[in-house]
C-alpha positions in Angstrom: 27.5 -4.3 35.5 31.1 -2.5 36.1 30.6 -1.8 39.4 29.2 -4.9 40.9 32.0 -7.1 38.6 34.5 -4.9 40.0 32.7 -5.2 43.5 33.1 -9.3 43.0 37.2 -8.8 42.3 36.9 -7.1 45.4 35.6 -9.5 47.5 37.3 -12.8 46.6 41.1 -12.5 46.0 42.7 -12.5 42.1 40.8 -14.8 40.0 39.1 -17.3 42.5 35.7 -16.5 40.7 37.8 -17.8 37.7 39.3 -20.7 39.1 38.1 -21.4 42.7 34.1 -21.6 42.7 31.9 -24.2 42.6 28.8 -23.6 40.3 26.5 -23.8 43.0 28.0 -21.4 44.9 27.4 -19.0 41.9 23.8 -20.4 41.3 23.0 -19.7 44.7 24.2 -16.2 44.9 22.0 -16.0 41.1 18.9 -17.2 43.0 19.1 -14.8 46.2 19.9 -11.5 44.0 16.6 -12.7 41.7 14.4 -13.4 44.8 15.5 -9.9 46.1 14.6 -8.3 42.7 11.0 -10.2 43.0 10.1 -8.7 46.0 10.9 -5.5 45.0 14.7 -4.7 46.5 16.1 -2.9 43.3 19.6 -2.6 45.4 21.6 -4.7 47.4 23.1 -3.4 50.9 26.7 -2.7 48.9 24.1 -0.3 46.4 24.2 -2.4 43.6 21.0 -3.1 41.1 20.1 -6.4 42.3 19.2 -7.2 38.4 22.4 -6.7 37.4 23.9 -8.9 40.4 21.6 -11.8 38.5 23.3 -10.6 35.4 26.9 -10.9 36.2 26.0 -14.6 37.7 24.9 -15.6 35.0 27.4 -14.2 32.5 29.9 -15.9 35.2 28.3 -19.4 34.8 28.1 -18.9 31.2 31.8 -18.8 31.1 32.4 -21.5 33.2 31.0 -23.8 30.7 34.4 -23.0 28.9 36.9 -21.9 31.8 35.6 -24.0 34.8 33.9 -27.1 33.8 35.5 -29.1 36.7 33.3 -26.8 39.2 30.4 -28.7 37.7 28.6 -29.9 41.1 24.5 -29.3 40.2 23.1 -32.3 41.6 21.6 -34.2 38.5 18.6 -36.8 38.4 19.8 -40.7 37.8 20.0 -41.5 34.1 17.2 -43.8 33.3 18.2 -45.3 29.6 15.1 -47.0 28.3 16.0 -50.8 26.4 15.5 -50.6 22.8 15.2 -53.7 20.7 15.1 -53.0 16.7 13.6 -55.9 14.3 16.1 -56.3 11.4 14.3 -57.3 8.7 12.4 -54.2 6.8 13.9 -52.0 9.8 17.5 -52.6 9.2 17.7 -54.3 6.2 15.8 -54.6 3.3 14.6 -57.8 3.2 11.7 -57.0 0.7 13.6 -56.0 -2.0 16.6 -58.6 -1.4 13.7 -61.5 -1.0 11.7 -59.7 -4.6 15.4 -59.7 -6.4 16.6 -63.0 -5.4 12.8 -64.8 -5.9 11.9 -62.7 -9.0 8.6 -62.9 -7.8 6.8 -59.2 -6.4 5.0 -59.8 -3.0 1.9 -57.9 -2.5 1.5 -55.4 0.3 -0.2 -57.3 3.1 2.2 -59.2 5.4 1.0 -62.7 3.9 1.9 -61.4 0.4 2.6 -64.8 -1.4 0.8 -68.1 -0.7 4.3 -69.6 -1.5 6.7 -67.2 0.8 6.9 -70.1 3.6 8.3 -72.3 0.8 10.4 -70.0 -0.3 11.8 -68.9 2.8 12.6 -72.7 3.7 14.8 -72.6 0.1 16.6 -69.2 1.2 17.2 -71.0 4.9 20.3 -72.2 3.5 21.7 -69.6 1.4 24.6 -67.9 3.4 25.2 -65.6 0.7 21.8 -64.3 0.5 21.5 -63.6 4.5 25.0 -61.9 4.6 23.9 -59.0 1.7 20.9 -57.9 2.2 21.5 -53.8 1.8 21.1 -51.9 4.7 17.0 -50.0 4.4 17.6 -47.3 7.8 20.9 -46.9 10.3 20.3 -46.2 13.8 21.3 -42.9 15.1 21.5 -44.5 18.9 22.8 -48.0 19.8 20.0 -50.8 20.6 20.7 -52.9 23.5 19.6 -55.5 21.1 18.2 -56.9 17.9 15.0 -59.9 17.8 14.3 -61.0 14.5 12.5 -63.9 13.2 14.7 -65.7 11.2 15.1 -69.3 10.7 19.1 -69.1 9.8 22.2 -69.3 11.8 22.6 -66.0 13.5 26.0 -65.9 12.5 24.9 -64.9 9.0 22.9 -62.2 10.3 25.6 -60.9 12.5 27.8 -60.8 9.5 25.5 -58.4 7.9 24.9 -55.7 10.3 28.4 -56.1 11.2 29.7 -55.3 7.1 26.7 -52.7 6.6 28.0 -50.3 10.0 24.9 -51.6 12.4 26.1 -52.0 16.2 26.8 -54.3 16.8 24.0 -55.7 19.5 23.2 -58.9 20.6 21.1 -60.7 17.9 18.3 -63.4 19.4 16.0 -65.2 17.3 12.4 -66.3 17.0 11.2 -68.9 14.0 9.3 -66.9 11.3 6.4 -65.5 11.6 6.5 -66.4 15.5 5.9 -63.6 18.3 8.7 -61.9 19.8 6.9 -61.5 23.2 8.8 -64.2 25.4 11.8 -62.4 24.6 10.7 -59.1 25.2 10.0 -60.0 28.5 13.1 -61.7 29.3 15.3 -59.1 28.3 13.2 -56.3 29.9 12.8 -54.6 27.0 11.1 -50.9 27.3 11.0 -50.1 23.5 10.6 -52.0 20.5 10.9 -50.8 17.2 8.6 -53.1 14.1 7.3 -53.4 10.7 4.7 -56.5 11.8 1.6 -54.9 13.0 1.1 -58.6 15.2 4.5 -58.0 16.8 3.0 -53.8 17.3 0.5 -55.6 19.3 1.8 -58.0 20.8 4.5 -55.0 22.7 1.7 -52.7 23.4 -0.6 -55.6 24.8 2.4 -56.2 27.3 2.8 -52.6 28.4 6.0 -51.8 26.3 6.3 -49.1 24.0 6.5 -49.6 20.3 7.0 -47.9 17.4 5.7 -49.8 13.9 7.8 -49.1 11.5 6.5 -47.7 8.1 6.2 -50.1 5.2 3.6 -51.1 2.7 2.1 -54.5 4.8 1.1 -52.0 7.5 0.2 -48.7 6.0 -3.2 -49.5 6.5 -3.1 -49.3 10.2 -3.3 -46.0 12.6 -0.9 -46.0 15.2 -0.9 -42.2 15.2 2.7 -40.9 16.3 4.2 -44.5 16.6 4.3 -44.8 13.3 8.2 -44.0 12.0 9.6 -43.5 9.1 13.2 -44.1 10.1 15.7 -44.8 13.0 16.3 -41.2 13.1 15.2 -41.2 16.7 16.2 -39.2 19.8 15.4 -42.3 21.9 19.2 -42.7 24.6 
């Protein structure tokens, strides 16, 4: 490794492998020394172990991550950024328990848990208060392109909430309750949507997007296999 780092200060004047060369330059220079070595050249023409050539490029580009980072020119593929869309309501926020608190009434764990939630939800449709402090059920660790939920309120109040609980704040469209989200998928050219309603699940997967349903107990008694999270703890931008 001495002799064919000294062999390198040699060659290119003081410090240009420091300051001066691009990282392909290097790479290429790691790739010819390793092809060499594959075929069975243990030396270069200069007598130097063709392996440890390989080795000093590579030590060299390791340092560059600190030293050179402006010689940065690999060629690297387009970023393609999939379109996430999150549901709010038992994604975001916990609706359940703010809806149970609020109503004093326990809904069962089917997603038509109360033969009186429409009623109900028509009552809550004007409560400001109640749609601005619902606490926050999972944070994202990535930033949606945007939120569908289907709410019957002004979406100012909803905004309000992500907004005061730390969410990003994302455009926020609307659907009325209980109606599918699809329309809006579509026109937004959404890639992957994130759930608790196994209709909405469907609905995406029908269309050829990806979803993920989102654990809770109106839906634990349907296998999605791997699509089913558990929070927005997701590695997904």
């Amino acid at each position: 490794m001495n002799k064919v780092l000294t062999s390198k200060l040699e060659k290119h004047d003081v410090n240009e492998w420091m300051n001066g060369l691009k990282w392909n330059e290097v790479i290429s220079s790691l790739k010819k020394h390793l092809t060499a070595f594959e075929l069975g050249e243990d030396y270069t023409p200069e007598g130097n172990l063709s392996i440890a050539e390989v080795a000093a490029n590579a030590l060299i580009l390791a340092e560059y991550f600190y030293i050179n980072p402006a010689g940065d020119n690999r060629v690297f593929l387009p970023i393609n950024r999939p379109i996430v869309a999150l549901d709010i309501d038992d994604v975001c926020l916990d609706f359940i328990g703010a809806y149970e608190n609020k109503t004093g009434k326990k809904l069962n764990n089917y997603w038509n848990g109360s033969y009186d939630i429409r009623e109900k939800l028509q009552e809550l449709s004007t409560d400001e208060e109640f749609w601005t402090n619902l606490p926050t059920k999972h944070l994202p660790s990535f930033e949606p392109d945007l939120y569908i939920t289907s709410r019957s309120i002004p979406v100012e109040w909803t905004k309000k909430n992500l907004e005061k609980n730390g969410f990003p704040c994302a455009p926020v469209y609307c659907v009325p309750w209980n109606e599918s989200k699809i329309d809006l998928l579509k026109e937004h050219n959404v890639s992957i949507l994130i759930d608790d309603k196994w209709d909405n699940y469907k609905d995406a997967i029908d269309a050829g997007i990806f979803c993920y349903l989102m654990d809770a107990p109106h839906n634990k008694y349907y296998n999605v296999g791997h699509r089913r999270v558990y929070d927005l703890n997701l590695s997904l931008k």
